[in-house]
C-alpha positions, 0 to 999 in steps of 0.5 A, spaced: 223 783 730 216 785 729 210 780 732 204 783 726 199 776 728 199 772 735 205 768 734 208 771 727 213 775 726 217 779 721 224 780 721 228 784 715 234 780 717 231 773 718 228 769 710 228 774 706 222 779 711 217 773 709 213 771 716 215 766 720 213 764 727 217 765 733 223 768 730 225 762 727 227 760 720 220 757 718 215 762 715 208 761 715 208 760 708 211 754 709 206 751 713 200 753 710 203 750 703 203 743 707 196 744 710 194 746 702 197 740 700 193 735 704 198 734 710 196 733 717 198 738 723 201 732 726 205 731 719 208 737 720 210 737 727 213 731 727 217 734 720 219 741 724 218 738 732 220 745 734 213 747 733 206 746 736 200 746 734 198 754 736 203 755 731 200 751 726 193 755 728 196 761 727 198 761 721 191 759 719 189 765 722 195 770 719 192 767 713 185 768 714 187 775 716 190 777 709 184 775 706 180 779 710 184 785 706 182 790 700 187 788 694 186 793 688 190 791 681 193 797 678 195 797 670 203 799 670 205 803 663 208 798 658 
């Protein structure tokens, strides 16, 4: 398991690499999709109570940090 972002974590063994938070079988993608999907900090502490709120905070920042990245797209041959 590789830490990439304070409490983000990439295992290839663990959700398929996606990110998750501490190791466990929540990915970050996860939470954010809650938070862009109107839930509050506290709805998703009480759905995953194995979390805290630097968690949360974390995936916001992890993110924040993929955006700050240069994405190019390529044309690939038909």
């Amino acid at each position: 398991m590789e830490y990439i972002f304070e409490r983000i974590t990439v295992d290839d063994e663990l959700c398929n690499g996606k990110p998750t938070i501490r190791g466990l079988r929540v990915t970050a993608q996860t939470i954010l999709e809650f938070l862009f999907n109107g839930s509050t900090e506290e709805e998703i502490l009480e759905q995953y109570p194995v979390l805290v709120k630097e968690d949360i905070e974390a995936c916001k920042k992890f993110a924040l940090e993929m955006m700050n990245k240069n994405y190019r797209i390529k044309d690939i041959a038909a």
